[in-house]
NUPA-879890 format. One record per residue (C-alpha): residue in one letter; x, y, z. Coordinates in nm, 2 decimals. Layout:
BEGIN
- a	X	Y	Z;
...
***
This chain:
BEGIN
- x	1.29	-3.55	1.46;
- x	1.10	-3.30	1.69;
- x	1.35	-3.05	1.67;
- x	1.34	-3.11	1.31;
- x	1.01	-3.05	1.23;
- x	0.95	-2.78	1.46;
- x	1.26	-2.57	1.29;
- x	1.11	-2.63	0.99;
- x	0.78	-2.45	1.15;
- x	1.00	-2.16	1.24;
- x	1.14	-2.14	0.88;
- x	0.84	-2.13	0.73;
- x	0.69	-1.89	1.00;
- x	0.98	-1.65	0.91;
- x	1.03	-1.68	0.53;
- x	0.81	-1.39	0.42;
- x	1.00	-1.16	0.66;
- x	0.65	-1.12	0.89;
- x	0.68	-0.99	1.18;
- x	0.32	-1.14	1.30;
- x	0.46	-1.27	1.62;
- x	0.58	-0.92	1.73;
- x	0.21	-0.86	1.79;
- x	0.22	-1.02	2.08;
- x	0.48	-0.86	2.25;
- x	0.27	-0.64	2.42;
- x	0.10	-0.92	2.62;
- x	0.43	-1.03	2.80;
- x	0.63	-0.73	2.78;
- x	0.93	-0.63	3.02;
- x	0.98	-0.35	3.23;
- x	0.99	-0.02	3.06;
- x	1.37	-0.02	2.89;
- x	1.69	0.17	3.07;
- x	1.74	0.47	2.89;
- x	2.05	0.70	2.83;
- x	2.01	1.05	2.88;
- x	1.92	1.25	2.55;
- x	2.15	1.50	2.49;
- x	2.14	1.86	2.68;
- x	2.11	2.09	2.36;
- x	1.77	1.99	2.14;
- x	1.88	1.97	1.74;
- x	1.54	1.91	1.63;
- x	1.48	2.23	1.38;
- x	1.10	2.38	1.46;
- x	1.03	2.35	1.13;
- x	1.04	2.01	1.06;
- x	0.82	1.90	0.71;
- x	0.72	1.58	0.81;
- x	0.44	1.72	1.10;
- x	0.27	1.85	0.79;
- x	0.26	1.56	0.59;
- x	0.00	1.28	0.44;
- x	0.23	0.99	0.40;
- x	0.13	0.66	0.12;
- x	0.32	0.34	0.20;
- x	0.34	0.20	-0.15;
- x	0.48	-0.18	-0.24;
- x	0.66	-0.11	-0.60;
- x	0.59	-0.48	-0.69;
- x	0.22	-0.42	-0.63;
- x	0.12	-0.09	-0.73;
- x	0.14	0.00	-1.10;
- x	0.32	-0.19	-1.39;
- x	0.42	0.03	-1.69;
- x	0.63	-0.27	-1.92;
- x	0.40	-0.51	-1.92;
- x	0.58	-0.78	-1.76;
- x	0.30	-0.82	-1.45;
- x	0.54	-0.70	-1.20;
- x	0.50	-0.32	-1.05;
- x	0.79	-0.06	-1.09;
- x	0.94	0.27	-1.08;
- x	0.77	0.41	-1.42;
- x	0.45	0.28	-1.31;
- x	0.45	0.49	-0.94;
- x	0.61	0.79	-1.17;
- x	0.27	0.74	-1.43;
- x	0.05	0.74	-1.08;
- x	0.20	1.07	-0.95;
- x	-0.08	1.31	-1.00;
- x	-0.33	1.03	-0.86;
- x	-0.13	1.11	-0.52;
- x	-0.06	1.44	-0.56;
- x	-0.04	1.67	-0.90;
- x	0.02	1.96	-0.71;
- x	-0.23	2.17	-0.83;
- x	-0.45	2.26	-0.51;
- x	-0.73	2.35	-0.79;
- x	-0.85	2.00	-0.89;
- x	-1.02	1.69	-0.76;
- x	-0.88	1.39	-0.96;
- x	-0.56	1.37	-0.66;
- x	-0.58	1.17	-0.36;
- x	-0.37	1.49	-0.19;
- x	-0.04	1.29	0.01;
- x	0.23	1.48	0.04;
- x	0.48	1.18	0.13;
- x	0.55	0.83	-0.01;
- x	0.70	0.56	0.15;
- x	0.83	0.29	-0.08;
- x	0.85	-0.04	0.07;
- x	1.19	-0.18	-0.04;
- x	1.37	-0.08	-0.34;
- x	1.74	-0.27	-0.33;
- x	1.79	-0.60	-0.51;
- x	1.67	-0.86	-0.31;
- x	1.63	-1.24	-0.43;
- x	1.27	-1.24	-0.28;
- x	0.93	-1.10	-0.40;
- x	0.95	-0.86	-0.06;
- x	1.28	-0.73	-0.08;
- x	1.34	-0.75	0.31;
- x	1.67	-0.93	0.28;
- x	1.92	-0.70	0.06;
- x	2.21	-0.78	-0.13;
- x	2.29	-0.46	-0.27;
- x	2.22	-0.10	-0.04;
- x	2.35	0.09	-0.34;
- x	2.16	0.00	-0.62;
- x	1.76	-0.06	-0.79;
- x	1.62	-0.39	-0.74;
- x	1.61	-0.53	-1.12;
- x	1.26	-0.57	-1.11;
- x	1.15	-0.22	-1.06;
- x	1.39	-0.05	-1.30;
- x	1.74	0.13	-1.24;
- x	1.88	0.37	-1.05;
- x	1.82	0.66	-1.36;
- x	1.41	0.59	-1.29;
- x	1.48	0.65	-0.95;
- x	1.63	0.98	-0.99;
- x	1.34	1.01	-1.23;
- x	1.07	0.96	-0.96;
- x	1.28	1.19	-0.71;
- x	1.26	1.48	-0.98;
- x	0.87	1.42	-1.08;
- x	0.77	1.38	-0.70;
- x	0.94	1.70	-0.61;
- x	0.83	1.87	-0.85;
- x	0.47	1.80	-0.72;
- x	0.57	1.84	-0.38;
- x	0.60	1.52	-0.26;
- x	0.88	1.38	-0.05;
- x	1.02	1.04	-0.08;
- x	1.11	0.83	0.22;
- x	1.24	0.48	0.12;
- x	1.25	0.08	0.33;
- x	1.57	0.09	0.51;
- x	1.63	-0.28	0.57;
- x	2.02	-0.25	0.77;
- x	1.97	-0.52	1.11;
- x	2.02	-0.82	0.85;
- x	2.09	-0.87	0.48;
- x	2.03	-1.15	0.26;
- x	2.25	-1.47	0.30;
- x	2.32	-1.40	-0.09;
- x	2.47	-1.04	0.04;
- x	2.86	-1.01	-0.14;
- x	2.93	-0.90	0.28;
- x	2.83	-1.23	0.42;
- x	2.95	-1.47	0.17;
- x	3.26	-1.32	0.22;
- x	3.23	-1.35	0.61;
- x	3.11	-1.72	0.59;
- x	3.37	-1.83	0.41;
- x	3.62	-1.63	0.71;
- x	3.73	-1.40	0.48;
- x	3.77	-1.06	0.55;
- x	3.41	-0.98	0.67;
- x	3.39	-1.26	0.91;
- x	3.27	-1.00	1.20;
- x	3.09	-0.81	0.99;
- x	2.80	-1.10	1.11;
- x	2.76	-1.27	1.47;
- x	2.91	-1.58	1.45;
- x	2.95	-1.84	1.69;
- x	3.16	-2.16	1.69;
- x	2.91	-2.36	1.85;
- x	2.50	-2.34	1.90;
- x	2.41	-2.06	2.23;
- x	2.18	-2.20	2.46;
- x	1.92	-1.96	2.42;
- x	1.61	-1.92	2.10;
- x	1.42	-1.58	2.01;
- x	1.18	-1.37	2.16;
- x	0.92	-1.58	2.01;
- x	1.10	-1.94	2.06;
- x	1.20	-1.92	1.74;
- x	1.57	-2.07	1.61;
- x	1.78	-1.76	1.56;
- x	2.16	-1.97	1.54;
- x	2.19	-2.08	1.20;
- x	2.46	-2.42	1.09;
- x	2.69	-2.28	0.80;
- x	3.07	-2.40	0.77;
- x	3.03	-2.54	1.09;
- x	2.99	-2.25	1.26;
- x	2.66	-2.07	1.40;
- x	2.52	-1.72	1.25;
- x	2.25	-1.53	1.40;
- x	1.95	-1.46	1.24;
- x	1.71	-1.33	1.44;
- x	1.39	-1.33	1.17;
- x	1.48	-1.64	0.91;
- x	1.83	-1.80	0.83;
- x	1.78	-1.60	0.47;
- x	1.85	-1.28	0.71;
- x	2.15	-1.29	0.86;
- x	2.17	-0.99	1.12;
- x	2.44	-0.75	1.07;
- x	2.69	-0.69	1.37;
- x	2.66	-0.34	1.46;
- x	2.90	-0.37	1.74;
- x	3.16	-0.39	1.48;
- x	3.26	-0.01	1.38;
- x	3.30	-0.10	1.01;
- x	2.99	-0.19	0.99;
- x	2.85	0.13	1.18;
- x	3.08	0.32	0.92;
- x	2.93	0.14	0.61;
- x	2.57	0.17	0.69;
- x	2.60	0.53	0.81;
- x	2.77	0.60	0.42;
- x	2.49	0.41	0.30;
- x	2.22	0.64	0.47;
- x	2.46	0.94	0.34;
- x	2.50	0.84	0.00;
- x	2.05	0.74	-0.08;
- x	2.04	1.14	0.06;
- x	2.35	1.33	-0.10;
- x	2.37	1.17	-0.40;
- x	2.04	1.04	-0.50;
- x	1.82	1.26	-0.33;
- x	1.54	1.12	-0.12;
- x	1.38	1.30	0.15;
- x	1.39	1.02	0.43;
- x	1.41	0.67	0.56;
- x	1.18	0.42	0.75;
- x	1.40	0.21	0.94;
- x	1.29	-0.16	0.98;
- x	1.35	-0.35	1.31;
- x	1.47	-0.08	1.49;
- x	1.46	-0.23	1.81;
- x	1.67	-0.58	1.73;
- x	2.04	-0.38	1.60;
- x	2.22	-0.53	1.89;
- x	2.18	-0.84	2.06;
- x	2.35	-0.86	2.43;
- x	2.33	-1.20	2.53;
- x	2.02	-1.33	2.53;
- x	1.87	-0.96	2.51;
- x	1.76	-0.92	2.18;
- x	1.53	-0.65	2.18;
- x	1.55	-0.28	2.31;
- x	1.89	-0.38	2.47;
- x	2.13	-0.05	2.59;
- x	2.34	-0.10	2.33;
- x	2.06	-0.07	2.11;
- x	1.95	0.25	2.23;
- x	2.33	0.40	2.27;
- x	2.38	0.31	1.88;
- x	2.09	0.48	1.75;
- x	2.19	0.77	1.96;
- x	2.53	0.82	1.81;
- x	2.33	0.76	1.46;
- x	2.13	1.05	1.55;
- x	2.39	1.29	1.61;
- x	2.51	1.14	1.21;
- x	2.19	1.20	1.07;
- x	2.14	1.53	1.19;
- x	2.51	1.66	1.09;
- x	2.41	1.55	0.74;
- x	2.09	1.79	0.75;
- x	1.86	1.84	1.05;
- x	1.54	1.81	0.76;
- x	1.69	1.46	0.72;
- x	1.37	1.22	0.83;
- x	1.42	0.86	1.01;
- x	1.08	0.67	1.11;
- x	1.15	0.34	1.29;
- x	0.94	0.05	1.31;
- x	1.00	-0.06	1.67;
- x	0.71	-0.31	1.67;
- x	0.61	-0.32	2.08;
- x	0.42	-0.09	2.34;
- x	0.41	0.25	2.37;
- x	0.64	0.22	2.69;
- x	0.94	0.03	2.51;
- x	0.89	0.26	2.13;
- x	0.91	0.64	2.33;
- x	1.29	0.60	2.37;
- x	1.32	0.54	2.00;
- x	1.18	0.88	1.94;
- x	1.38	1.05	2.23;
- x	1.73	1.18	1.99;
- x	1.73	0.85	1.84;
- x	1.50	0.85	1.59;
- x	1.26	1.14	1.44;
- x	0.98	0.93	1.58;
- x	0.82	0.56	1.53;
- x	0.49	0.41	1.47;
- x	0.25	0.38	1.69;
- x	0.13	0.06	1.72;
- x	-0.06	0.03	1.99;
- x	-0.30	0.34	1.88;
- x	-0.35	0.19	1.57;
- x	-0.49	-0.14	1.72;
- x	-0.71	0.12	1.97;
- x	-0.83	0.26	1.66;
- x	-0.97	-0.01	1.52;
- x	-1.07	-0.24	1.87;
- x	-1.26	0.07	1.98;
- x	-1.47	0.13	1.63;
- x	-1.57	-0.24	1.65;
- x	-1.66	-0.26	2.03;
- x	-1.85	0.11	1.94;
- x	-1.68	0.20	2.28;
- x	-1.44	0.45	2.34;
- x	-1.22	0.32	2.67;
- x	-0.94	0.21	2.51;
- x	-0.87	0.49	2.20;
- x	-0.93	0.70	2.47;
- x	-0.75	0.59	2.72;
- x	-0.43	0.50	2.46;
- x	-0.43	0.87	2.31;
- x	-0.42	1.04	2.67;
- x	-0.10	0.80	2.70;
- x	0.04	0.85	2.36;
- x	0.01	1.28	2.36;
- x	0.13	1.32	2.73;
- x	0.45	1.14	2.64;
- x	0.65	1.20	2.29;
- x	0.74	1.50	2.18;
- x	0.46	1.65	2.01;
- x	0.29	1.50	1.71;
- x	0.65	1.30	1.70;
- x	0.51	0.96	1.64;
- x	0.36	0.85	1.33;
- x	0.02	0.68	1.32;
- x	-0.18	0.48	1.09;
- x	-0.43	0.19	1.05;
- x	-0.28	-0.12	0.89;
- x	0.07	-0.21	0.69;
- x	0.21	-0.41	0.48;
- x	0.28	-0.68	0.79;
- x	-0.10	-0.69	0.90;
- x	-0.47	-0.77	0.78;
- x	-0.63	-0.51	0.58;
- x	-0.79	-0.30	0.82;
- x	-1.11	-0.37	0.53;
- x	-1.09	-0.69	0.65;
- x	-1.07	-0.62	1.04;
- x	-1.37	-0.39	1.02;
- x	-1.57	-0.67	0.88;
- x	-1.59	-0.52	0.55;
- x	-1.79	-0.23	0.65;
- x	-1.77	0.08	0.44;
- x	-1.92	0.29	0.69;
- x	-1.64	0.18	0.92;
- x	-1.38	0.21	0.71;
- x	-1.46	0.60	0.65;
- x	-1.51	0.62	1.04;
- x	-1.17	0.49	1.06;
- x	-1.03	0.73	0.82;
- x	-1.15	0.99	1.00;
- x	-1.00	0.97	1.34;
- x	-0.68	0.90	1.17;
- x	-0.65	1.22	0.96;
- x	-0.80	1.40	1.24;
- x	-0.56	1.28	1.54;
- x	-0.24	1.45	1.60;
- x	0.05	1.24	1.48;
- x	0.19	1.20	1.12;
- x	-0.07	1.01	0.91;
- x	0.02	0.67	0.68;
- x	-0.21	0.51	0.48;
- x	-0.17	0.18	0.31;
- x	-0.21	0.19	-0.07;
- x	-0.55	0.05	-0.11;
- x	-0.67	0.19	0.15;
- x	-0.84	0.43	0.02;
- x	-1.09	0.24	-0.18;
- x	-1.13	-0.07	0.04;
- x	-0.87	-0.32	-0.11;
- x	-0.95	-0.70	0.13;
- x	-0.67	-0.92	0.27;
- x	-0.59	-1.19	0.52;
- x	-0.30	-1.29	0.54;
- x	-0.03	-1.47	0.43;
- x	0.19	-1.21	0.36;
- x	0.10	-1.23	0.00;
- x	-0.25	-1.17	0.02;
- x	-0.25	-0.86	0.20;
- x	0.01	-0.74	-0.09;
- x	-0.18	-0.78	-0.35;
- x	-0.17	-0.51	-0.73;
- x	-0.37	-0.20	-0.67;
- x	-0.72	-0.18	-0.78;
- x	-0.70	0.09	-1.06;
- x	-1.00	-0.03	-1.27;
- x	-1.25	-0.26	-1.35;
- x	-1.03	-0.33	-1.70;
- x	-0.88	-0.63	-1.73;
- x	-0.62	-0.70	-1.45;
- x	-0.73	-0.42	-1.27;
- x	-0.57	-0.15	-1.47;
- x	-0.27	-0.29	-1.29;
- x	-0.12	-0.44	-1.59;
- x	-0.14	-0.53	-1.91;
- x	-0.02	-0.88	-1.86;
- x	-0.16	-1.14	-1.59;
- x	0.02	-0.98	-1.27;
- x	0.26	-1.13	-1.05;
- x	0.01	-1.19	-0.81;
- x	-0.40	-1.29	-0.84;
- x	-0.64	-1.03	-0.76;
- x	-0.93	-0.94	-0.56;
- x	-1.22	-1.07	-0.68;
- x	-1.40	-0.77	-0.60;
- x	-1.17	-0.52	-0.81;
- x	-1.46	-0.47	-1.05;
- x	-1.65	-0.26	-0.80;
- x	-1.37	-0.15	-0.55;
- x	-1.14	0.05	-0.76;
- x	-0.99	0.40	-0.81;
- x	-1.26	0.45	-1.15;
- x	-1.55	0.38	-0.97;
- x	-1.53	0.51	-0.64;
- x	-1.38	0.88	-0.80;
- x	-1.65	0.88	-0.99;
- x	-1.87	0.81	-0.61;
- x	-1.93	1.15	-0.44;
- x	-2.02	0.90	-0.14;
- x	-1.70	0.67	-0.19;
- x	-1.47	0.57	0.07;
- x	-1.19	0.70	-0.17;
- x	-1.39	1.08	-0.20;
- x	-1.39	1.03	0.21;
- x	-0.99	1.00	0.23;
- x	-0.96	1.27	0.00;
- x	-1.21	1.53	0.18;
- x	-1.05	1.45	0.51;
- x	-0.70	1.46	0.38;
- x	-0.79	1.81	0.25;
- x	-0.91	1.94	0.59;
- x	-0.56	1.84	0.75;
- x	-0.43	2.04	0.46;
- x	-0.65	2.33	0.51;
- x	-0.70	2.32	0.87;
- x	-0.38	2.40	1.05;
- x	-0.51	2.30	1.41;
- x	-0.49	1.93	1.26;
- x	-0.15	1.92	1.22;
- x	-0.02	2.17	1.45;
- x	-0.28	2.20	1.77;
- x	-0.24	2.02	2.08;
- x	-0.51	1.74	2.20;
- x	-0.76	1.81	2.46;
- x	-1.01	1.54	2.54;
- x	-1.32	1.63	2.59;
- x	-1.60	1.47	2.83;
- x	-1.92	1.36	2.71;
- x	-2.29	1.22	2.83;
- x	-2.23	0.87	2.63;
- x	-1.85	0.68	2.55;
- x	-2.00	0.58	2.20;
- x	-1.90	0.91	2.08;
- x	-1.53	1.02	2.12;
- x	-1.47	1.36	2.14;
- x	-1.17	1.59	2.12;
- x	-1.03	1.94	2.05;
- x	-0.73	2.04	1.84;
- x	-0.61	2.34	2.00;
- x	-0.35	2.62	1.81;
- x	-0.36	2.91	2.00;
- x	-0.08	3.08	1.77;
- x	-0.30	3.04	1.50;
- x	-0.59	3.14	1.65;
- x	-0.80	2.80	1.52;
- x	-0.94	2.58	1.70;
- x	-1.13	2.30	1.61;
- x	-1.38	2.05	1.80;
- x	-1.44	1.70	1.65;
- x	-1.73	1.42	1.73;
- x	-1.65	1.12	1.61;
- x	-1.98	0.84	1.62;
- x	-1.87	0.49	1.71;
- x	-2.17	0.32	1.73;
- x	-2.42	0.21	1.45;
- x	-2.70	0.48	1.61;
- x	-2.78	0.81	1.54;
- x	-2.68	1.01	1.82;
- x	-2.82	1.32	1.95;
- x	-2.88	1.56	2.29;
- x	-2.50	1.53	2.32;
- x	-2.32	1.74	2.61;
- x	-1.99	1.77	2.62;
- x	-1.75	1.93	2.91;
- x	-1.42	2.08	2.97;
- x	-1.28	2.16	3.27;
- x	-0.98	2.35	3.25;
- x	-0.77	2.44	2.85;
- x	-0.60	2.67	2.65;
- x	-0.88	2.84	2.50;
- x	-0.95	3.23	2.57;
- x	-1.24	3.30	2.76;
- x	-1.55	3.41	2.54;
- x	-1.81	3.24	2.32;
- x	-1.77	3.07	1.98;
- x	-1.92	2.96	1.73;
- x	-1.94	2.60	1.62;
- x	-1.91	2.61	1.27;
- x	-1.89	2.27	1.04;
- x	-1.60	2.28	0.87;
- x	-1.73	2.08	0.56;
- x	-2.06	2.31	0.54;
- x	-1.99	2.63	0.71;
- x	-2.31	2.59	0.91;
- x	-2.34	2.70	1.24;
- x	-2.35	2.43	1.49;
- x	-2.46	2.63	1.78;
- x	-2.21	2.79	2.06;
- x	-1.96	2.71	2.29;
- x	-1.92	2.95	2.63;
- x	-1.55	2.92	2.72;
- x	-1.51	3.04	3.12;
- x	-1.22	3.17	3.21;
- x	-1.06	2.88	3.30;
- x	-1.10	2.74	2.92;
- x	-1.38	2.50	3.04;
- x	-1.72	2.45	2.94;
- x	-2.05	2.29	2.95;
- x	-2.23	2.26	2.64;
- x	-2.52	2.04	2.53;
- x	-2.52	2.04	2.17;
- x	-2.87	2.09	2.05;
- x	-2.82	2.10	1.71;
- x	-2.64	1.82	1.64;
- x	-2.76	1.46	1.50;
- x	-2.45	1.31	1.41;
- x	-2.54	0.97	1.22;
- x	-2.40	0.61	1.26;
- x	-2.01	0.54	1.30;
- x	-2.08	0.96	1.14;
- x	-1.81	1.25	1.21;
- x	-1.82	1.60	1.24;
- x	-1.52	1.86	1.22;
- x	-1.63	2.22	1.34;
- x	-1.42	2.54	1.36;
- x	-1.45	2.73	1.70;
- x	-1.50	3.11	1.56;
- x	-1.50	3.38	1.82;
- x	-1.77	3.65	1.86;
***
């Protein structure tokens, strides 16, 4: 009856394909994994798009209904275009992303779509395949990319592939089967064998998911067509890749196991012969240690997980050890920029909700993301404050369009209840809110569009008097722009601020400070000619949880 009960936990635990538990693996994790050596010859062109971009993770179900029906779909996200972007540099009304990630798009027979049945078709729900093509053409034509959910480690038990294989047909290892229960659980002591035709399938997330046996080659060939087809023939820019790091299990290894890493190697090489501007972001949910092989010729890069969690620990403690400590880590070693960051998805708390509802935060928070190097996601909501706590449902909630009835989501009651505080915290309002949090995301989503050393030059931490303010330069000597940021973590004004630099890249000379959102002159830097520098900013009072972007201009 124990075993029972606690399976039925696990079930429940894993229904809403949550990944919660993941978490955690950073408290007990292994040794950094084995790698194989990258290939000699580097097939990563030096102009990739993706450095440039603003990415917005979008749930379809969520974000804007256009039939009435209370569910979100593919016309609505088309009708919210020029909200994101409407290419036209000239006008204030956009939020100014240049990428979109739409959370799962295949027909799925749950309200998430993390357990597919169909990898070649439009989930019902959110319209066909012709309004996909549709949203490809309009977001081009804006210049917006598209990058869609990838769900290939598991499918849904309802999947055409695993009915056949359950029944020992002719997909029967096309799935890990088993004829009797392994002596081993999950990384979490979950269940992970699951009882059907007495015979046991893994499953590493729920017994709805049944993993996908990449050690068979017809399944390698299948997915990689797959991957081929959603570029070739439909068009889309990109994929996020979803539990990169369970593809193959080897034994009782069922995370970051060789085989793992050896698969999404030779998937590399695939993906590039398609076209080398072909993106892959993975979501290898663990430490920085165990997600840099990802992003070493496997994949174009993954999220950063651990930086986002620095991010928002370090606003709240007003200390900053840990971001600190966590970006010197994370830029000495991927690639550069080649890891994407963010603040909160679709799996986690609303980072509204983790900075204790402060606005001030939240713009703080903003801030350091858009200003570090990395390629920036934001959640949909973000931008104007949308609240949740989990379960998975509540921190998916419809987007906050309004203070209309249903939020300007729909015109029916939507699949979903609302915030309660949609009547103040939506689009309307806060565009209309020079002081917004949503006018905040926009100005500083504009300076990494404007300011080239944001996107394109290097990190170099700076020392200060106080760790309540954190400090760093972007760098582009090719350019020729430089920029210094001050970002205030604590709830005080701060002020008689002096910063250092030993050694950098910067020529020797003195330059202005000028603030980039202004164009007033912030006083001087005196660069030696080592590239260091002591400066005690006289001029500067930068305000609580505050931040200041200034453009170094040489004399």
């Amino acid at each position: 009856m124990r075993n029972s009960i606690i399976s039925v936990f696990f079930i429940l635990l894993f229904i809403n394909c949550s990944k919660e538990s993941e978490l955690n693996d950073s408290l007990n994790e292994p040794e950094p994994i084995i790698e194989t050596p990258a290939p000699t010859e580097e097939i990563i062109p030096t102009n990739i798009w993706w450095n440039d971009a603003v990415f917005y993770e979008i749930f379809v179900r969520s974000f804007s209904d256009s039939d009435g029906d209370g569910i979100g779909d593919l016309n609505g996200i088309i009708n919210k275009l020029d909200y994101l972007n409407d290419g036209n540099p000239a006008t204030d009304t956009d939020l100014g992303v240049t990428a979109i990630w739409l959370m799962p798009i295949f027909p799925s027979p749950s309200y998430h779509g993390y357990d597919v049945t169909d990898y070649r078709a439009i989930n019902p729900d959110y319209g066909t395949l012709e309004d996909f093509r549709n949203l490809v053409t309009q977001a081009h034509a804006r210049g917006i990319k598209i990058v869609i959910d990838f769900v290939a480690n598991h499918t849904s038990d309802l999947h055409p592939w695993f009915a056949a294989s359950s029944q020992n047909q002719n997909k029967r290892d096309w799935y890990v089967w088993e004829s009797s229960h392994p002596n081993f659980n999950g990384p979490w002591g979950q269940n992970v064998w699951h009882l059907r035709n007495s015979s046991y399938y893994y499953g590493i997330f729920w017994h709805g998911m049944p993993d996908l046996n990449f050690k068979n080659e017809e399944v390698t060939t299948e997915i990689k067509d797959v991957v081929r087809y959603w570029y070739e023939d439909i068009g889309v820019d990109g994929f996020r890749i979803d539990a990169v790091k369970h593809w193959i299990e080897e034994g009782n290894q069922q995370d970051n196991s060789p085989a793992t890493l050896a698969w999404w190697r030779d998937f590399y090489q695939y993906q590039k012969s398609i076209n080398p501007s072909l993106m892959t972001v993975g979501e290898a949910w663990t430490s920085t240690q165990n997600i840099i092989p990802y992003s070493d010729n496997r994949l174009d890069y993954c999220f950063e997980f651990d930086l986002a969690t620095s991010i928002i620990n370090s606003i709240n403690s007003e200390s900053i050890d840990e971001l600190r400590a966590k970006i010197n880590q994370v830029t000495s070693n991927y690639k550069p920029f080649q890891y994407g960051t963010f603040l909160t998805n679709h799996d986690q708390n609303r980072v509204y909700n983790q900075l204790n509802k402060s606005t001030a935060k939240a713009k703080l928070a903003a801030s350091i993301l858009l200003s570090l190097p990395g390629i920036p996601y934001l959640y949909y909501g973000e931008e104007i404050g949308m609240e949740g706590i989990k379960p998975d449902e509540d921190i998916r909630k419809p987007m906050q369009w309004s203070m209309s009835a249903n939020a300007g989501f729909s015109t029916a009651a939507p699949w979903h209840d609302l915030n309660q505080n949609y009547s103040k915290f939506n689009v309307a309002h806060q565009q209309a809110d020079p002081n917004s949090l949503w006018r905040h995301y926009q100005k500083w989503i504009s300076h990494r569009k404007t300011v080239s050393a944001l996107t394109t030059g290097s990190y170099k931490g700076v020392g200060i008097s106080i760790n309540s303010v954190f400090p760093f330069m972007r760098i582009n000597n090719v350019n020729q722009e430089s920029v210094l940021i001050l970002h205030n973590l604590s709830s005080t004004n701060q002020n008689g601020l002096t910063i250092n630099v030993i050694t950098s890249e910067l020529d020797i000379g003195i330059y202005h400070l000028i603030n980039v959102e202004n164009s007033q002159n912030m006083g001087t830097l005196n660069i030696g000619a080592t590239g260091g520098f002591v400066q005690e900013l006289d001029a500067l009072n930068l305000g609580p949880q505050a931040s200041i972007l200034m453009r170094l201009e040489k004399q």
